[in-house]
C-alpha positions in Angstrom: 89.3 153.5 -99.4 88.8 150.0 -99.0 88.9 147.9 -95.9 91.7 146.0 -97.2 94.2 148.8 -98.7 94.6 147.2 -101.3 92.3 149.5 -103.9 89.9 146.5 -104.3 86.1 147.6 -103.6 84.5 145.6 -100.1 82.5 142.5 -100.7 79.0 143.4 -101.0 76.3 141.9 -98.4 74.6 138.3 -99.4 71.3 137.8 -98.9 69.7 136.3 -96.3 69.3 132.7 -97.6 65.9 131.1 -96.6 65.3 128.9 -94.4 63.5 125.7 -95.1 61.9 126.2 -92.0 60.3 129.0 -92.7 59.2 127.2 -96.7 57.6 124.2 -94.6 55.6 126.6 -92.6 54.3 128.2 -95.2 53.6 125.3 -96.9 51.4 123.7 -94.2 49.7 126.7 -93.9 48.6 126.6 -97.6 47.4 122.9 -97.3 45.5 124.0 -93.5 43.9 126.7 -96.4 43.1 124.3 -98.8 42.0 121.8 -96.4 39.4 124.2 -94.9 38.1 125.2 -98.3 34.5 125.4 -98.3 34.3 123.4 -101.3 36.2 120.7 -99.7 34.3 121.3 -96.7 30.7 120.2 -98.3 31.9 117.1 -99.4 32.1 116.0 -95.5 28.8 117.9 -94.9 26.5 115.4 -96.2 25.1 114.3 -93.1 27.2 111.1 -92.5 28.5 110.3 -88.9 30.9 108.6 -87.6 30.5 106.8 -84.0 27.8 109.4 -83.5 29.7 112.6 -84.6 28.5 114.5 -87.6 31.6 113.6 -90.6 32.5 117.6 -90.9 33.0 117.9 -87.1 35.6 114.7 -87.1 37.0 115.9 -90.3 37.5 119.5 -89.2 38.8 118.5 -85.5 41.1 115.9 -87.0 43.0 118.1 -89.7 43.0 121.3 -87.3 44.9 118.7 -84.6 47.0 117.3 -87.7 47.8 120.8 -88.4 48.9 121.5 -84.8 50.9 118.5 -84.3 52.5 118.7 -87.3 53.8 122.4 -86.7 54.2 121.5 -83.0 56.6 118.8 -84.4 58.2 121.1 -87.0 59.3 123.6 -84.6 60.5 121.6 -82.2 62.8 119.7 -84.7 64.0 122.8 -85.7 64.7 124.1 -81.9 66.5 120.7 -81.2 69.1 121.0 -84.0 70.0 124.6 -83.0 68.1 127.2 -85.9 71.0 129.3 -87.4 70.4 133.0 -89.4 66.9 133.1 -87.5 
């Protein structure tokens, strides 16, 4: 028996659609992985500095706070215009 009564089957369940939110996230956790590569990482090991500080301590300390602000900034834009389906 249908819900309906009138003989025709019930709609099936959609999907959960995805939420860009959660795409974004996962894509600035790919370029945090790429960005801490350890290839990547020896080309700012060479032993420069920069206003005292070794270049792979400002380079690692300034993406991991990029990374942070940026998903700080996400989330928060997302909270503010009320998330729906999550």
């Amino acid at each position: 028996m249908s819900a309906g009564g009138d003989g025709s089957p019930p709609p099936s369940p959609t999907p959960p659609a995805r939420l860009p939110r959660t795409d974004r996230l996962v894509a600035l956790f790919l370029l945090a992985a790429v960005a801490f590569n350890p290839p990547l990482l020896r080309v700012f090991g060479a032993g420069d500095t920069v206003f005292g500080w070794p270049l792979l301590y400002v380079y690692i300390l300034g993406v991991w706070a990029g990374v942070i602000v940026l998903s700080a900034l996400h989330l928060e834009r997302s909270a503010d215009h009320g998330d729906e389906g999550g």
